[in-house]
N, CA, C and O atoms as a GROMACS GRO file, in nm:
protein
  360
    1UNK      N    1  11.749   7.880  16.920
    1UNK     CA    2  11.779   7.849  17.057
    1UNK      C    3  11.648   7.836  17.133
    1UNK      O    4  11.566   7.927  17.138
    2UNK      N    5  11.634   7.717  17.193
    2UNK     CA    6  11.526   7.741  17.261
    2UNK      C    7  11.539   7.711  17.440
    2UNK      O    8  11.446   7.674  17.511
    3UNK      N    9  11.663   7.736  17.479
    3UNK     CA   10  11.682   7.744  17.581
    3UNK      C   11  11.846   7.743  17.635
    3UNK      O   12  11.937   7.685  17.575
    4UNK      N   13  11.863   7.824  17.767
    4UNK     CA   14  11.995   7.819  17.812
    4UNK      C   15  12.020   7.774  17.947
    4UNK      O   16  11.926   7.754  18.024
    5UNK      N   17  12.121   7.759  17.976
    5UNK     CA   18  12.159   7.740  18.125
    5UNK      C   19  12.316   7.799  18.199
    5UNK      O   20  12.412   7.762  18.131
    6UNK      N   21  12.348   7.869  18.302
    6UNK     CA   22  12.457   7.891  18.352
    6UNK      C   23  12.501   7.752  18.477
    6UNK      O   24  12.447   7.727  18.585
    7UNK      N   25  12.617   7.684  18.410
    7UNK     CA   26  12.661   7.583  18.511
    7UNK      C   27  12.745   7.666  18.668
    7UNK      O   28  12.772   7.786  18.681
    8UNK      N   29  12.762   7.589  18.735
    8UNK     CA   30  12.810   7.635  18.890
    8UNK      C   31  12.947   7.648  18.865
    8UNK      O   32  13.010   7.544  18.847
    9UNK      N   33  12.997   7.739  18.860
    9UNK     CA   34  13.174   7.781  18.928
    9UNK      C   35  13.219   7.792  19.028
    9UNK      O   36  13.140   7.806  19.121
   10UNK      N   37  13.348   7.793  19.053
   10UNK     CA   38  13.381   7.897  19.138
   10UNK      C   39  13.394   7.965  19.184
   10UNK      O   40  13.419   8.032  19.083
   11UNK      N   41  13.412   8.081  19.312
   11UNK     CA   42  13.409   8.239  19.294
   11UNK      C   43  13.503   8.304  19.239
   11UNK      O   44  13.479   8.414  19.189
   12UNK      N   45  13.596   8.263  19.238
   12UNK     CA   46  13.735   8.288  19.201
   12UNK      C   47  13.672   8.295  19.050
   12UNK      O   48  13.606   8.394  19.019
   13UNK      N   49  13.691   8.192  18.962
   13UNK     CA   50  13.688   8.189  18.838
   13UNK      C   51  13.524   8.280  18.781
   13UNK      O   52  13.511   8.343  18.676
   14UNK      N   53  13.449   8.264  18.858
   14UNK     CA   54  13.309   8.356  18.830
   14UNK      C   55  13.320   8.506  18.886
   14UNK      O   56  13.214   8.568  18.893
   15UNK      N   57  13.425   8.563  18.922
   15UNK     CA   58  13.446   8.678  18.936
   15UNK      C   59  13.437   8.787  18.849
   15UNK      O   60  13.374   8.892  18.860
   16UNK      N   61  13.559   8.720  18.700
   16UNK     CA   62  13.513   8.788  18.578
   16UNK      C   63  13.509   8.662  18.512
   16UNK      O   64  13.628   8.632  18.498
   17UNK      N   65  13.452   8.590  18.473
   17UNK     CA   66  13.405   8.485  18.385
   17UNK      C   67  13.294   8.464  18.413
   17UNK      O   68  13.263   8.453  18.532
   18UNK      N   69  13.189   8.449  18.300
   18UNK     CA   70  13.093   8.353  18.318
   18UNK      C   71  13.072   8.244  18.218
   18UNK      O   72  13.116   8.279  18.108
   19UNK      N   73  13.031   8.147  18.218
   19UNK     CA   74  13.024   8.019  18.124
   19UNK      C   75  12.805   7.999  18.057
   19UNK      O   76  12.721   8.036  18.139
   20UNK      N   77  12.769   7.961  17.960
   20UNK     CA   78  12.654   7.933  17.944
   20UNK      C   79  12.660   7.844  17.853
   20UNK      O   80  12.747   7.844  17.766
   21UNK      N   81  12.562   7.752  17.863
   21UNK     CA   82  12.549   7.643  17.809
   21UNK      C   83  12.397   7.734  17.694
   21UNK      O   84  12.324   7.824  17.737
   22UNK      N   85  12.391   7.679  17.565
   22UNK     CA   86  12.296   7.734  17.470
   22UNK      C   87  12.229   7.613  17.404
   22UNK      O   88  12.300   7.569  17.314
   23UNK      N   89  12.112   7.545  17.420
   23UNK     CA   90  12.016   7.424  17.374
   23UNK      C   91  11.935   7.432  17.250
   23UNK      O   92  11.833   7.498  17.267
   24UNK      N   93  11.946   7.396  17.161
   24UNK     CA   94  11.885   7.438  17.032
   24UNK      C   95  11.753   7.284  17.074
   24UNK      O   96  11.764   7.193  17.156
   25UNK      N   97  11.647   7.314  16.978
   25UNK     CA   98  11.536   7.226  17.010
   25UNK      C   99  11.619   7.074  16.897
   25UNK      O  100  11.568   6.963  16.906
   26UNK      N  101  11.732   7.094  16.809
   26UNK     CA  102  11.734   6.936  16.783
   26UNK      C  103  11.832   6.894  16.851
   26UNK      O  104  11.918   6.830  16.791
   27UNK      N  105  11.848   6.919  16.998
   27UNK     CA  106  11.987   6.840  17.025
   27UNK      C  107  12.109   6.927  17.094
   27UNK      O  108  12.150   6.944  17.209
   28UNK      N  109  12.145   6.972  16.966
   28UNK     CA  110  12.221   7.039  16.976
   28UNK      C  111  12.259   7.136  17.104
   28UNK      O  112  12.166   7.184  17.170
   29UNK      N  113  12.416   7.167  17.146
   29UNK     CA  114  12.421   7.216  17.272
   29UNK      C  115  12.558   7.283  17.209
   29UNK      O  116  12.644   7.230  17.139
   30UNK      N  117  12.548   7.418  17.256
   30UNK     CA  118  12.704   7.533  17.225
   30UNK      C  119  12.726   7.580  17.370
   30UNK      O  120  12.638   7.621  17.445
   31UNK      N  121  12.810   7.573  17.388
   31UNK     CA  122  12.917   7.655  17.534
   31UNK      C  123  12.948   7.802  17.524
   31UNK      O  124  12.952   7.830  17.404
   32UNK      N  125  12.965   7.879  17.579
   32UNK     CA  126  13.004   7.984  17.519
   32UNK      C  127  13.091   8.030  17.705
   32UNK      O  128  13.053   7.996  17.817
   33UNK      N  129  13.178   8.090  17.674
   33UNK     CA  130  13.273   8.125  17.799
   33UNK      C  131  13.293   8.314  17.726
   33UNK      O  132  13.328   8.356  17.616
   34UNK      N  133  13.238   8.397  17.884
   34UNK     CA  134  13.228   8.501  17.842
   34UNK      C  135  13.372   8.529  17.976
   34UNK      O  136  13.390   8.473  18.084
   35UNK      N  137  13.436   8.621  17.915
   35UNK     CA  138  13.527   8.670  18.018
   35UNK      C  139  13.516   8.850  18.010
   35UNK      O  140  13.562   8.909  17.912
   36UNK      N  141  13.447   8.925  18.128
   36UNK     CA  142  13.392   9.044  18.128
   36UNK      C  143  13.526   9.135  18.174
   36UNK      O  144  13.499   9.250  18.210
   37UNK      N  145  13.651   9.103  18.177
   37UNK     CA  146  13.724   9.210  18.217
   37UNK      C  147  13.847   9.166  18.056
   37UNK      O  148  13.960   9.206  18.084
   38UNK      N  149  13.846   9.132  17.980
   38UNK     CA  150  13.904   9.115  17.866
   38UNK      C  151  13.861   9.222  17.751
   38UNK      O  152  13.797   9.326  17.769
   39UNK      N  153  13.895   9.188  17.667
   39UNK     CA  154  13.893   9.279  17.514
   39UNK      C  155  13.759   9.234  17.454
   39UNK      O  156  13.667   9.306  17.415
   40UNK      N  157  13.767   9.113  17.454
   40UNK     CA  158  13.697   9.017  17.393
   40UNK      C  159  13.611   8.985  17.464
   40UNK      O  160  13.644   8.902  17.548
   41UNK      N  161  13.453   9.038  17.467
   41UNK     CA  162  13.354   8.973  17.573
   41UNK      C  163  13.327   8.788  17.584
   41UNK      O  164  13.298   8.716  17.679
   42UNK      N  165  13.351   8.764  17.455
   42UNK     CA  166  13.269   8.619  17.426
   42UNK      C  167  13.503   8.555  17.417
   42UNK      O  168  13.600   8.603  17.357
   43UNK      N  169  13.489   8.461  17.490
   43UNK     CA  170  13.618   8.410  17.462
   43UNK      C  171  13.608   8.298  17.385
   43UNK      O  172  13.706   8.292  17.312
   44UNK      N  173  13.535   8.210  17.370
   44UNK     CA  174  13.504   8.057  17.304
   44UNK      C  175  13.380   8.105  17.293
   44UNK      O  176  13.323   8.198  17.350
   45UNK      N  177  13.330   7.994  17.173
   45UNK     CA  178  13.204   7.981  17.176
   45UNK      C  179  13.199   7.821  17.060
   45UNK      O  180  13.246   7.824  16.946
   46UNK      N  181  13.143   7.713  17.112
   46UNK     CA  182  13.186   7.605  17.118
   46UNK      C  183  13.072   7.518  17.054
   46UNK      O  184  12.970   7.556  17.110
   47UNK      N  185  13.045   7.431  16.975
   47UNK     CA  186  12.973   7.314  17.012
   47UNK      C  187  12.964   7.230  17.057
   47UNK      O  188  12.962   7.133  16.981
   48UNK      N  189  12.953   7.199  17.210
   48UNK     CA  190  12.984   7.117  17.298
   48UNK      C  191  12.964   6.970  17.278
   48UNK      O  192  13.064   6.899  17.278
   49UNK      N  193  12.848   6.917  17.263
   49UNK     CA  194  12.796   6.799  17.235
   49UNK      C  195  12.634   6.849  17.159
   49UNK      O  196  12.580   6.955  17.131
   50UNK      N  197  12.587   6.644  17.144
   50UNK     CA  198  12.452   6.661  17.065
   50UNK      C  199  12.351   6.632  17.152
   50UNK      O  200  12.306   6.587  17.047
   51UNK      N  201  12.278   6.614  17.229
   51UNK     CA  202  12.200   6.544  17.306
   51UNK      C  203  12.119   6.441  17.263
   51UNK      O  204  12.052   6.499  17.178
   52UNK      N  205  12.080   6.326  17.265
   52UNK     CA  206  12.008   6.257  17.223
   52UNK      C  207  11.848   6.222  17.261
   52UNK      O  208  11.788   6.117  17.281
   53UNK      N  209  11.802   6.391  17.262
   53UNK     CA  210  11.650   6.403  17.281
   53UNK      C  211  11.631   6.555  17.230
   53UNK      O  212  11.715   6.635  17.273
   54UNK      N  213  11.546   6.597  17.156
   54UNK     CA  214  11.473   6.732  17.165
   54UNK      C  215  11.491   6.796  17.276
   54UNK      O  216  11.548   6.740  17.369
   55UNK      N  217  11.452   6.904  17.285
   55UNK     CA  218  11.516   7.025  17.370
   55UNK      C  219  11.409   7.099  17.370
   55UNK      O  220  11.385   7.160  17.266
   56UNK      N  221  11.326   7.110  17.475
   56UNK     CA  222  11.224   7.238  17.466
   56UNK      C  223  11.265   7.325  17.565
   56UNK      O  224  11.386   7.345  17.556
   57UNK      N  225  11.204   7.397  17.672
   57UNK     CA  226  11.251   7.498  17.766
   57UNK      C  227  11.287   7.428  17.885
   57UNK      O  228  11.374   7.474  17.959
   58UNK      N  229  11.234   7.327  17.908
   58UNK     CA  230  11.283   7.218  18.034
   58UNK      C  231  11.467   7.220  18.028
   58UNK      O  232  11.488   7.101  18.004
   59UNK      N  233  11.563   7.266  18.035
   59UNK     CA  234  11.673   7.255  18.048
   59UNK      C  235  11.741   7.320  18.151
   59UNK      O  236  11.689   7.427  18.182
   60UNK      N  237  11.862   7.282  18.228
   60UNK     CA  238  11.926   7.303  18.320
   60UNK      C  239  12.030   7.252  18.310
   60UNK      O  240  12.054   7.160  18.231
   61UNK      N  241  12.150   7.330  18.428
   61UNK     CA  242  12.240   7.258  18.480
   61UNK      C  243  12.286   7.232  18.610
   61UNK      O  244  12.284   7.324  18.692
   62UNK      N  245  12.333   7.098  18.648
   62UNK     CA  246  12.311   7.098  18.788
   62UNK      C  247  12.480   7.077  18.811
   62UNK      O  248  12.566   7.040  18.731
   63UNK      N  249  12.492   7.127  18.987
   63UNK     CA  250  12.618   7.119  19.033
   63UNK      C  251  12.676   6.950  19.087
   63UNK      O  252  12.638   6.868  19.171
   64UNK      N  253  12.782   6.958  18.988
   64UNK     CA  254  12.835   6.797  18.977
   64UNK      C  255  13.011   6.793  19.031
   64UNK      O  256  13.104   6.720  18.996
   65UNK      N  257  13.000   6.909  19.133
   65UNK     CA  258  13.125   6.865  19.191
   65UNK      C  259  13.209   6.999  19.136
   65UNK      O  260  13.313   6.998  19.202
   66UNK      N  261  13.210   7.093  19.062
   66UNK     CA  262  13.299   7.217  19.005
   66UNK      C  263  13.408   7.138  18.930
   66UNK      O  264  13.510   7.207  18.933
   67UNK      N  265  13.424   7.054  18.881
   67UNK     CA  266  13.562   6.970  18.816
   67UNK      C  267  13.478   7.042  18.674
   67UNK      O  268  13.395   7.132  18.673
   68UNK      N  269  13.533   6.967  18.564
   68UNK     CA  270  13.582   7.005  18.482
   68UNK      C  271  13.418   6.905  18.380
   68UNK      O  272  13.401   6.896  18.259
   69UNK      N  273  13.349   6.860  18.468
   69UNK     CA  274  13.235   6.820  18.414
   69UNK      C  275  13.108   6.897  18.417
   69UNK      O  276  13.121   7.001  18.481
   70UNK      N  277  12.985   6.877  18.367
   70UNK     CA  278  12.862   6.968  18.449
   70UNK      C  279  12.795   6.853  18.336
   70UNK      O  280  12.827   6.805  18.228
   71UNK      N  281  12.671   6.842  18.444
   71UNK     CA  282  12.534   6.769  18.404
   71UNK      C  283  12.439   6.872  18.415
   71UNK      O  284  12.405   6.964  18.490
   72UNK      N  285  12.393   6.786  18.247
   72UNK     CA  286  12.253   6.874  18.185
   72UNK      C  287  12.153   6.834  18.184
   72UNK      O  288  12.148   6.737  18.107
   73UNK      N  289  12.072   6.852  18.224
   73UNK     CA  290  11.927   6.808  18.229
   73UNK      C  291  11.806   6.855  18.110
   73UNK      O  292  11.788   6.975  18.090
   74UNK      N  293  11.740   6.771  18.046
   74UNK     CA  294  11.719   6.833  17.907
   74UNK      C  295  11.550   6.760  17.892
   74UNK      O  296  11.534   6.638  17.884
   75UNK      N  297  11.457   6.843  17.890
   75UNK     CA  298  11.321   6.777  17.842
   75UNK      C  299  11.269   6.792  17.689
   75UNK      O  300  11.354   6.850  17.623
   76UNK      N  301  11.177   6.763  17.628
   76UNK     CA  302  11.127   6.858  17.520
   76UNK      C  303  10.950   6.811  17.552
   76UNK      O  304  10.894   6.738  17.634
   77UNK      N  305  10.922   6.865  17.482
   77UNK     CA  306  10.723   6.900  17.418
   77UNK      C  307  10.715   6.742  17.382
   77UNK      O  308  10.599   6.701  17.392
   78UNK      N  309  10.811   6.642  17.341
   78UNK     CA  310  10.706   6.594  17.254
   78UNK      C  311  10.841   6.447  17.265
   78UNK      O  312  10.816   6.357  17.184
   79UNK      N  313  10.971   6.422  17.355
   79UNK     CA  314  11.084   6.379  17.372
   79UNK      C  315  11.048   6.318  17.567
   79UNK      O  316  10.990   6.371  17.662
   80UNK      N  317  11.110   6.206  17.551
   80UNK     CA  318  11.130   6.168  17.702
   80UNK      C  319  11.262   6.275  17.762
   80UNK      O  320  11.282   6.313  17.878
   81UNK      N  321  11.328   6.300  17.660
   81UNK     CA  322  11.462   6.399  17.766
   81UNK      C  323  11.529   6.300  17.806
   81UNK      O  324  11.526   6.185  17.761
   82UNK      N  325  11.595   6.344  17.899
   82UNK     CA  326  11.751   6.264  17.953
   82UNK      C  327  11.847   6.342  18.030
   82UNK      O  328  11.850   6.463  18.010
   83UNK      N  329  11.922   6.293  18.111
   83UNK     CA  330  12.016   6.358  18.230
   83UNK      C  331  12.144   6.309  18.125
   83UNK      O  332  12.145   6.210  18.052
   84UNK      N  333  12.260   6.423  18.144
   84UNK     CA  334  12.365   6.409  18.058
   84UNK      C  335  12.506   6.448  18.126
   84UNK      O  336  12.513   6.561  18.175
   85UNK      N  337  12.614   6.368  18.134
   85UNK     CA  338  12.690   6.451  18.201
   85UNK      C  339  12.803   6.483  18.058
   85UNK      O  340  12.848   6.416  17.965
   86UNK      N  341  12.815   6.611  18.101
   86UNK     CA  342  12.900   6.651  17.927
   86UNK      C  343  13.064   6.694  18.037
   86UNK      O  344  13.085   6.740  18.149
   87UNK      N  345  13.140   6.651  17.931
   87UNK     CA  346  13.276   6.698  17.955
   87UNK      C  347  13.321   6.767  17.873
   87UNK      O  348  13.362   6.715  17.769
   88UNK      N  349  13.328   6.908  17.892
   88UNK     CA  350  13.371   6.998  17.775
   88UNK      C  351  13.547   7.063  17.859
   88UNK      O  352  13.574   7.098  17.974
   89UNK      N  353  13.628   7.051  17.731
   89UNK     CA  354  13.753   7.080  17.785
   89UNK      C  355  13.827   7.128  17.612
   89UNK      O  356  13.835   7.075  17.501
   90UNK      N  357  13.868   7.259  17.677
   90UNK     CA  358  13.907   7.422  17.576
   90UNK      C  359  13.989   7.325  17.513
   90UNK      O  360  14.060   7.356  17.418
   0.00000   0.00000   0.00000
């Protein structure tokens, strides 16, 4: 892993939930949805999409409206990077 990001919620739903996005340096991107008042800390844990650039610590997520989308923003060391909007749905 060489980098993470927490996308924007709601308060409601970020009360006991939190969501993180996990960036591996080839691409690669896992979701993981933690729900802190459950049994189960980690509820999903996902491979969301691939990105089509390297991944160094340059990564983020930006607020794209709270729907059911979130855009990722992704650089690497040695990659132009790329803005991504991912639709991940359970």
């Amino acid at each position: 892993m060489t980098s993470w990001a927490r996308p924007l919620r709601t308060p409601q739903y970020a009360y006991d939930h939190d969501d993180m996005y996990l960036a591996m340096e080839d691409g690669d991107i896992y979701f993981l949805e933690v729900d802190t008042q459950g049994p189960n800390l980690i509820q999903l844990a996902n491979k969301a999409c691939r990105l089509d650039c390297s991944i160094g610590t340059a990564f983020a997520s930006l607020d794209f409206g709270l729907n059911k989308n979130d855009m990722l923003v992704a650089g690497g060391e040695m990659s132009s990077g790329g803005v991504y909007l991912v639709s991940f749905s359970k």
